[in-house]
ZABA-259915 format. One record per residue: x, y, z of N, C-alpha, C in turn. Coordinates in steps of 0.1 Angstrom, whole numbers, plus 5000, padded with zeros to 4 digits. Layout:
% residues N
XYZXYZXYZ;...
This chain:
% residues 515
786738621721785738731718785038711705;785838661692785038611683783938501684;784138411687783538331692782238311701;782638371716782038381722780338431719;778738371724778238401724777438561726;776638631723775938711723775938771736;775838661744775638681764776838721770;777738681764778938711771779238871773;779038901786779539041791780739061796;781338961802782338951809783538871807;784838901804785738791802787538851808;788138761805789138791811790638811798;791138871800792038921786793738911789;794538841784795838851793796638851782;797138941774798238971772799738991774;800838941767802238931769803039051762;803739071765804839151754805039061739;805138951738804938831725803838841722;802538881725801538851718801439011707;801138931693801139001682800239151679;800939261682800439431684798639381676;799139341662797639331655796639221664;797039141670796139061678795739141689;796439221694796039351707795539431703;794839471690794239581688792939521681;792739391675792239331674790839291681;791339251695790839181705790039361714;791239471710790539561717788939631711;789039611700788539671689786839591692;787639461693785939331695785239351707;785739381718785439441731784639541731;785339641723784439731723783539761716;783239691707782139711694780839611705;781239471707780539381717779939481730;780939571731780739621753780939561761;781939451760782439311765783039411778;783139371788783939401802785439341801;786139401803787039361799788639421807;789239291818789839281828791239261825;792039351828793639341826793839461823;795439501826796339621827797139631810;796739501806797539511788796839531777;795439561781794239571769795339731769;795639721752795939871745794539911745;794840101744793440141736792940131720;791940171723791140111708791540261700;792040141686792140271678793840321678;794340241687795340281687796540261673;797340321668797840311651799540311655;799440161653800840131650801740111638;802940201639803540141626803840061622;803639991608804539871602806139841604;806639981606807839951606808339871590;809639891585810239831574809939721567;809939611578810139461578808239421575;807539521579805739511577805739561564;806139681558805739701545806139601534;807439591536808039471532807339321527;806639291541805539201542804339211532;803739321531802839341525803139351510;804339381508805139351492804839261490;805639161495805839031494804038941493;803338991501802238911500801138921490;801139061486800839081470801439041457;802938981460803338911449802738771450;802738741466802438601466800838561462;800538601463798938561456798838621442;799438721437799638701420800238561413;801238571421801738411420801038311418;800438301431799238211434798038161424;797938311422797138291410796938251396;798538301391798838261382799438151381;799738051391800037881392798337841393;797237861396795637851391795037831379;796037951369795537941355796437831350;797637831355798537751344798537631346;797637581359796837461360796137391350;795337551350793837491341794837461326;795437541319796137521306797437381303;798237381317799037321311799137171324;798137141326797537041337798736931344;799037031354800637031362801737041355;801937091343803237091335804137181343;805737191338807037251339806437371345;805537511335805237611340804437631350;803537541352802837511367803737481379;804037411376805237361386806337491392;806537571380807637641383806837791392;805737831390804637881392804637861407;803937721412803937641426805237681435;806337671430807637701435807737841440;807737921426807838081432806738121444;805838031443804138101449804538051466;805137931467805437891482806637961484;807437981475808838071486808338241487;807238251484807038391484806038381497;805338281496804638301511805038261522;806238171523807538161535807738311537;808538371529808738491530807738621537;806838571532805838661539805638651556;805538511560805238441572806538461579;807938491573809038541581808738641584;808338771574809038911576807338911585;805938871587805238861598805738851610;806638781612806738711621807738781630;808538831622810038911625808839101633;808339091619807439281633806339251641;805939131639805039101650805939111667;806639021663807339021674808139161684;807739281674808239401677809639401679;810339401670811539401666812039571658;810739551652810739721645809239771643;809339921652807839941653806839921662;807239811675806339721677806539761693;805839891699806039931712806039811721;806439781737806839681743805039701750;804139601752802939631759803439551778;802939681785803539651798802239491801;803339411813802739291818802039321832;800939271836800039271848800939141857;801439101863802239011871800938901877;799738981878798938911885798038791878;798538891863797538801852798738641848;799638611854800738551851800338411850;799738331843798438241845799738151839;799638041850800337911848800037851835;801437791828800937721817800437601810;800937541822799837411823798537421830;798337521835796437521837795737581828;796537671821795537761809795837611802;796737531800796437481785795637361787;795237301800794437201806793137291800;792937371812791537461810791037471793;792437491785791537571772791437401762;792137341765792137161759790537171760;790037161777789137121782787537181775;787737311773787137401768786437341754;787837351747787637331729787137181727;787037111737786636951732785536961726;784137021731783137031723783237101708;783637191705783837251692784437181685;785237061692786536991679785536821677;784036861685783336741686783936611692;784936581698785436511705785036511722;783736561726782636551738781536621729;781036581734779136621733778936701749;778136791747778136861761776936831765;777536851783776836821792776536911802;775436851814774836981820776037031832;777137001833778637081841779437061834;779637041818780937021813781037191806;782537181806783337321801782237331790;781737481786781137481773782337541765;782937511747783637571740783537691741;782737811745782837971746783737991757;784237881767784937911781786337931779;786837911764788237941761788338051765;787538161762787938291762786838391778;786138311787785438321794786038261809;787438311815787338281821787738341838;787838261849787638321864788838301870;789538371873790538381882790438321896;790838251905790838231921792338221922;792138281937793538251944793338131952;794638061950794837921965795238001974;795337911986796137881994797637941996;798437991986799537991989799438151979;798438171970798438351966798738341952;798938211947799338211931797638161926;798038191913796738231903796438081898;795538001899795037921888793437981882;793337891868792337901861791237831862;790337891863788637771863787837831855;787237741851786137761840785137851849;784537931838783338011847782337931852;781737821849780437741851780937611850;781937541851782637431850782337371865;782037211871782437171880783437091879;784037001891784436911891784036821881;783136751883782536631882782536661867;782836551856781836531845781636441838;781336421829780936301825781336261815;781736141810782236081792781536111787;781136171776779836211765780236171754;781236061750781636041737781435951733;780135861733780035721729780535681718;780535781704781035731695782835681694;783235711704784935681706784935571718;783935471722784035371726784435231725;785235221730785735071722784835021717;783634951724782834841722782034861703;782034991700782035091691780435071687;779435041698778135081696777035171694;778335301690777435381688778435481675;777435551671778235641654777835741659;779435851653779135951654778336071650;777236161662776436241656775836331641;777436321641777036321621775836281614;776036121613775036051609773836031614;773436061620772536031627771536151631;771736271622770636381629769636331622;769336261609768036261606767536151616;767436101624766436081637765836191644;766136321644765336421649764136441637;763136481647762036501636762036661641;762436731646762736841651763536911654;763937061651765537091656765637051668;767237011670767636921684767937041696;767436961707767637021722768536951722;768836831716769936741721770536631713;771236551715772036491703771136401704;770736321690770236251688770536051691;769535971687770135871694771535791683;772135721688773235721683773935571679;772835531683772635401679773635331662;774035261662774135211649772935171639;773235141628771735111618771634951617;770934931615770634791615771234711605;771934591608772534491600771834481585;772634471577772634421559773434411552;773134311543774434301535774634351521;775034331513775334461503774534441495;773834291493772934241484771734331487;771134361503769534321500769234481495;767934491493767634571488767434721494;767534821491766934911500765634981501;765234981488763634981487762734881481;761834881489761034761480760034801470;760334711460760034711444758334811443;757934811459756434861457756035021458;757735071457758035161460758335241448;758635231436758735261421757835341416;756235341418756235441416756035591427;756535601436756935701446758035741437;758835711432760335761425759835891420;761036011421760536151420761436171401;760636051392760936021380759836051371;760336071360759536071353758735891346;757335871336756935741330758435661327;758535701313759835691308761035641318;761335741323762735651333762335581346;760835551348760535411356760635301346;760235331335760535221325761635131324;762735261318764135211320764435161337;763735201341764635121356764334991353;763134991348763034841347764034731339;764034811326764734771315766534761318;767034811336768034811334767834671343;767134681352767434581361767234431353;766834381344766734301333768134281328;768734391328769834361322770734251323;771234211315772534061318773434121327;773834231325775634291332775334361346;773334371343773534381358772734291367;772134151362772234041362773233951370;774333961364775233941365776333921382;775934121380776634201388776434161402;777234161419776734181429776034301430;775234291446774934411448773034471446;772834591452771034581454770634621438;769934531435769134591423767334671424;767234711439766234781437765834891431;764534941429764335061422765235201423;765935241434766335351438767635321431;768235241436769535241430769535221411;768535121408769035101395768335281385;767935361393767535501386768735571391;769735571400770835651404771535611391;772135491389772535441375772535481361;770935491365770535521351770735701344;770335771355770435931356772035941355;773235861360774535901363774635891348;773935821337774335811324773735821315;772835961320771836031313770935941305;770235821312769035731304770135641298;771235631292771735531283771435431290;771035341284770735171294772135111291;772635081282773734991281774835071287;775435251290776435311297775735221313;774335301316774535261326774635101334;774035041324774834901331776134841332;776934901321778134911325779134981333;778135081338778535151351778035081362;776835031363776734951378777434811379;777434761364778634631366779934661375;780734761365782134791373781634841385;780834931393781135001405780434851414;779734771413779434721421780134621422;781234591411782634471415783234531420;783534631423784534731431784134741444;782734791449782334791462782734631469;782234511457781934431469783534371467;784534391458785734331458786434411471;786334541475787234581483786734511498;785634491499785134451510784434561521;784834671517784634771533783234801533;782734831523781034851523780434711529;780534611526780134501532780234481549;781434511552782434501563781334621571;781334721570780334861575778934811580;778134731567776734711574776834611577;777434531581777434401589778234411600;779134541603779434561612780534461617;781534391607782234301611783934411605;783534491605784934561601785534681609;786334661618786934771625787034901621;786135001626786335151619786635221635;787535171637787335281649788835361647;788935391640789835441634789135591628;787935511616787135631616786035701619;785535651631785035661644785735831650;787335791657788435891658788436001650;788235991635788436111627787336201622;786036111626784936211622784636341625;785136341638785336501644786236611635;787036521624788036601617788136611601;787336511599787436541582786336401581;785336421573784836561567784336641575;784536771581783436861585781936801582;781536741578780036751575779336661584;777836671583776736641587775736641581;774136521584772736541579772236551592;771336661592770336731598769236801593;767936771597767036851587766736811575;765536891568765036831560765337001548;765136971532764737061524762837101525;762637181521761637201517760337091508;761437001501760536941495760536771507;761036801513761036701527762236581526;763436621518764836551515765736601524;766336511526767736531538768636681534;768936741546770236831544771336761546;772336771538773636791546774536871541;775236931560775637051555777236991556;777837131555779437101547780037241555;780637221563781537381563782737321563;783037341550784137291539785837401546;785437491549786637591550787637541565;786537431572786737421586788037271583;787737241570788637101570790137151566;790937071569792137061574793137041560;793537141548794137061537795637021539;796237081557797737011558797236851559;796236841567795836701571795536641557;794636651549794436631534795936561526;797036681525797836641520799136561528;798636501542799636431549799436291547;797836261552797236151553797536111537;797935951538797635871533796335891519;796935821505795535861498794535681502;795235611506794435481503793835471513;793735591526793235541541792035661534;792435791529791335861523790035781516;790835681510789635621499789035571507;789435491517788835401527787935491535;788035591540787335671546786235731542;786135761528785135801518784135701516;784635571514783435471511782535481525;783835461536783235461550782035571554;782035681548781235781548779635771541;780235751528779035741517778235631523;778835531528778635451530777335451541;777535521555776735561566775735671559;776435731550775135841546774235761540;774435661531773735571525772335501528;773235461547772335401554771535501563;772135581565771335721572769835721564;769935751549768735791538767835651540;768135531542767935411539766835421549;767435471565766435421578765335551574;766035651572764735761567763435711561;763835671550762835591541761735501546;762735441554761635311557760535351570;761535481577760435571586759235611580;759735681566758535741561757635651553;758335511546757035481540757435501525;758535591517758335611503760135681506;760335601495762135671488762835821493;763735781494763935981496765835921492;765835921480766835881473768335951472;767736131474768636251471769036371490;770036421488769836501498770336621488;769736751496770536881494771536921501;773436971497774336991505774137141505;774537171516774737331519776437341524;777037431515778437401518778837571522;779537591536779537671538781537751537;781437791532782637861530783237991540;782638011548783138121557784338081561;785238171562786738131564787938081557;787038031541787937991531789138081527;790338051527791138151518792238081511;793138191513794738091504795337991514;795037971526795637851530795337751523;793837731516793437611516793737621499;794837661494795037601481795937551483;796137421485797437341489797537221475;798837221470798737151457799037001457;799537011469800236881476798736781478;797536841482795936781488795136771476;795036881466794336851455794336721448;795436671441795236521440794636391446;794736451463793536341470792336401469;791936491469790736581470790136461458;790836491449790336421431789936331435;790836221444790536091445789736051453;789436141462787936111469786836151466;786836271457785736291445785336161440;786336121430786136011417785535901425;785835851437785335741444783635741447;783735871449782435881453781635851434;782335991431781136021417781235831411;782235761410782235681401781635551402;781535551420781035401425779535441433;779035571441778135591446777435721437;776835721428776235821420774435901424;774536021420773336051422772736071435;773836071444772936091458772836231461;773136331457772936491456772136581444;770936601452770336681442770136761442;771636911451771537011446772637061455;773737161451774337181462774537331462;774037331474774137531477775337551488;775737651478777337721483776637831488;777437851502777138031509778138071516;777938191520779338311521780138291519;780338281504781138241495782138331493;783538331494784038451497785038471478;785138531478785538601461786838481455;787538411467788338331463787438201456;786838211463785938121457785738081445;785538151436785638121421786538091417;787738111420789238081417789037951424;788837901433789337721441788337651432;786737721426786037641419786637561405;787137711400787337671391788837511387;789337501398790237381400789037271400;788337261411787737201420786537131410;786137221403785037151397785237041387;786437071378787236941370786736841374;787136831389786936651393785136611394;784236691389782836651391782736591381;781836511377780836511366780136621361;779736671349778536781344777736751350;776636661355775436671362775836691370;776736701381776936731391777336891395;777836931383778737031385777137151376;776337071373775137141369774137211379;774237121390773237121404773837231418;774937311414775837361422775337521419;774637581431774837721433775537791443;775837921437776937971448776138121452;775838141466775438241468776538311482;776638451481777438541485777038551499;778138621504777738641524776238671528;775838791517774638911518773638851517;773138751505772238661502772238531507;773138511515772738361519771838331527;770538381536770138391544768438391532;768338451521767738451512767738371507;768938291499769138201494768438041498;769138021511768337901519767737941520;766537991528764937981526764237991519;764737971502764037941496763837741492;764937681501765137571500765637471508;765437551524765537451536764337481549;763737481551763237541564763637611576;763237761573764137831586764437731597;763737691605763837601615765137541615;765937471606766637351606768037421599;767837541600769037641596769937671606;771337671607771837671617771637821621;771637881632771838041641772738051635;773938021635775038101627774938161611;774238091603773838151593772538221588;772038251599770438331603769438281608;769438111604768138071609768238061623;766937991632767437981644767537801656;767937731647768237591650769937621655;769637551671771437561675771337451688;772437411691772237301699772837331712;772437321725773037361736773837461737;773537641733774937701729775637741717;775437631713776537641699775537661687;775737771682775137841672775237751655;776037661656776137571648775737431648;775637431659774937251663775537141665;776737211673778237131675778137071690;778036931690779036851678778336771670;777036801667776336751657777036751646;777036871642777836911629779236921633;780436881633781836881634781837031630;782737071643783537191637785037201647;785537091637787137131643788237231643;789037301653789637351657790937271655;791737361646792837291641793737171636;794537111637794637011628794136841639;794236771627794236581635795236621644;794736561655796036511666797236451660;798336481665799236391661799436251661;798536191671799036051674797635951666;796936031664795936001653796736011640;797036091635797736071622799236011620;800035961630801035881626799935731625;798735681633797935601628797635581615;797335701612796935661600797735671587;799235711591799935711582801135551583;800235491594800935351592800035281592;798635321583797435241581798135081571;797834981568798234921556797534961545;798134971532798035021520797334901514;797334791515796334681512795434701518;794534741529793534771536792434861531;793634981523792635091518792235071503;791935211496791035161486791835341478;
């Protein structure tokens, strides 16, 4: 019912005696605000007011300690940067939210308080067809299929049709589902000729009817260049620091150095170190012995290095995507940051993380690269839109924060200056509290280019600096891709964690491999 589209009048609702009173009143509440039709003998009435019962008030004690806690293991971060009192902080903050998640768990279950809701016999829906059916459903939302014109669409989790067989028992069908359908996942092909939709929206010159092509980017090696030198003055620079670009590329150390010394990059350099010519050639020395010592950036555009590994995981971290352009005619990419997974964050491996991050920057890299040479003149920078709807205390996990850092620092240290501005929206009040962790690991110019705008204004906010058009429907504009109000699976929006058999992968990735 959350989920489901605008159109949906009709759905099917089935209810257990186990399913959680606040989920049943919930679900009745959305029905009726929607006018959703709505089929079964267990839908409670709306409105209806159940007690907490002991073990619920209890709960709600307990969960008001736990996020003072919480909180106060946040500050004593910032002061005593993981010391004894932090740590002891961390401790009380997780046994207080176990505790909470028991005594939930104990009156949900109606143990105290929790009237018995009668069962429809008829609604008795086998459990291996609902979980086939709702698998089948969620593939597109977890971006793991691209939809097609008879495949399940993601709204059919909660949309669905009863038949009887043959013999009077109940299976599940999608409402609009055939038989027949078809692989739509090229980017999970062995042969691995094609990247995932992610990368690849800036080939639309228009919001997409449809996923774009998916092609890989054309072979190069880490040396050549990505703009040519006739392109300098196009740079959105001032006299002065075309100068210095010159003055760095002259340089001995980066002379020296592998790696492109065209105009675009040797000004990313130069800006990462605010004009200093000698910081920044000692910044492009070290990061470009590092790129080409590890090998993976090389390995990527030459296409001789196995990523099908992270091929598999793009549907899952990073949530993000480029799509669209800003106003001043620069790449978007958006971010619904709240959608990424920080059990996954803090399970995975940090050296498969690093490896995955170059892997990324790395395609975004080349994403901006084919742009350019479409248009004719540099387009050096993108704008991120990072969307926060859904953020809360799950995602302060202290165990993921240290990778978080280290795929920050990867980025800021070895790929600089590719973001020239990043807009935060429905930003929800926690927000300022994860910032204030979060931003440590930036750079000041980076952490300079960062606005945060609230649920109310963010619809305001972006059109002052993307084109309605290329705004997703879910956050007001009206760009949405077959259905999906978000432009999924263009944009990744996964539904719960990495598979499991994906992540014992990658937690037997080799530690010499990564970065």
């Amino acid at each position: 019912l959350l989920v489901a589209p605008p159109s949906t009048r009709r759905c099917l609702l089935t209810l257990t005696p186990r399913t959680p009173p606040l989920i049943s009143r919930a679900c009745a509440g959305e029905a009726s605000r929607r006018r959703v039709e709505v089929h079964g003998s267990c839908m409670p009435k709306v409105g209806t007011a159940e007690p907490l019962g002991l073990l619920g008030v209890l709960a709600v004690a307990a969960l008001a300690a736990a996020v003072g806690i919480r909180l106060l293991a946040l500050e004593l971060e910032l002061v005593s940067h993981w010391g004894a009192g932090h740590a002891l902080a961390a401790v009380l903050s997780t046994a207080a939210l176990k505790a909470v998640q028991w005594l939930l768990r104990r009156n949900w279950a109606g143990s105290i308080g929790a009237p018995s809701v009668p069962t429809d016999p008829k609604l008795d829906v086998r459990r291996d067809a609902w979980a086939l059916a709702k698998e089948k459903s969620l593939q597109q939302v977890r971006g793991s299929t691209a939809p097609g014109e008879n495949q399940p669409r993601w709204w059919h989790a909660c949309c669905w049709r009863l038949s009887e067989d043959d013999e009077g028992s109940c299976t599940v069908a999608c409402a609009s589902a055939a038989a027949a359908t078809r692989s739509a996942t090229p980017w999970l092909d062995v042969d691995g000729a094609s990247l995932h939709p992610k990368f690849c929206g800036l080939r639309l010159a228009e919001p997409p009817t449809s996923l774009p092509p998916l092609r890989r980017f054309p072979l190069q090696t880490l040396e050549a260049s990505a703009a040519p030198e006739a392109w300098a003055p196009l740079l959105p620079c001032s006299p002065e620091e075309l100068r210095l670009t010159g003055e760095l590329k002259a340089h001995p150390k980066v002379q020296g150095a592998p790696g492109p010394k065209d105009p675009v990059t040797m000004l990313r350099f130069l800006r990462a170190r605010k004009c200093r010519l000698e910081a920044a050639a000692e910044m492009y020395a070290r990061a470009m012995a590092w790129r080409a010592g590890n090998g993976i950036e090389r390995g990527l555009r030459l296409n001789t290095l196995d990523d099908s590994l992270h091929r598999r995981l793009d549907a899952y971290w990073p949530p993000t995507a480029l799509m669209g352009c800003d106003l001043d005619g620069d790449p978007v990419y958006w971010n619904r940051m709240a959608l990424g997974s920080m059990e996954f964050l803090a399970a995975c491996p940090a050296h498969f993380l690093g490896r995955h991050e170059v892997y990324t920057v790395t395609r975004i890299l080349q994403a901006l690269e084919e742009k350019s040479l479409v248009e004719g003149r540099p387009r050096m920078y993108m704008t991120v839109v990072v969307d926060l709807a859904g953020l809360g205390f799950q995602h302060l996990n202290f165990k993921a924060a240290p990778k978080y850092k280290h795929v920050v620092r990867i980025m800021e240290d070895n790929f600089p200056e590719l973001v020239k501005r990043i807009v935060v929206v429905r930003a929800p009040r926690i927000a300022s509290t994860l910032w204030k962790v979060i931003s440590q690991f930036f750079d000041e110019g980076t952490r300079n280019k960062i606005f945060i705008a609230d649920e109310r204004s963010t619809m305001e906010t972006l059109t002052k600096i993307v084109d309605e058009k290329w705004i997703p429907k879910a956050l007001g504009g009206s760009c949405e891709l077959e259905g999906s109000d978000y432009c999924a699976p263009l944009i990744p929006a996964p539904m719960g964690g990495v598979p499991e058999k994906l992540l014992a992968e990658l937690l037997a990735f080799p530690a010499s491999e990564g970065c």
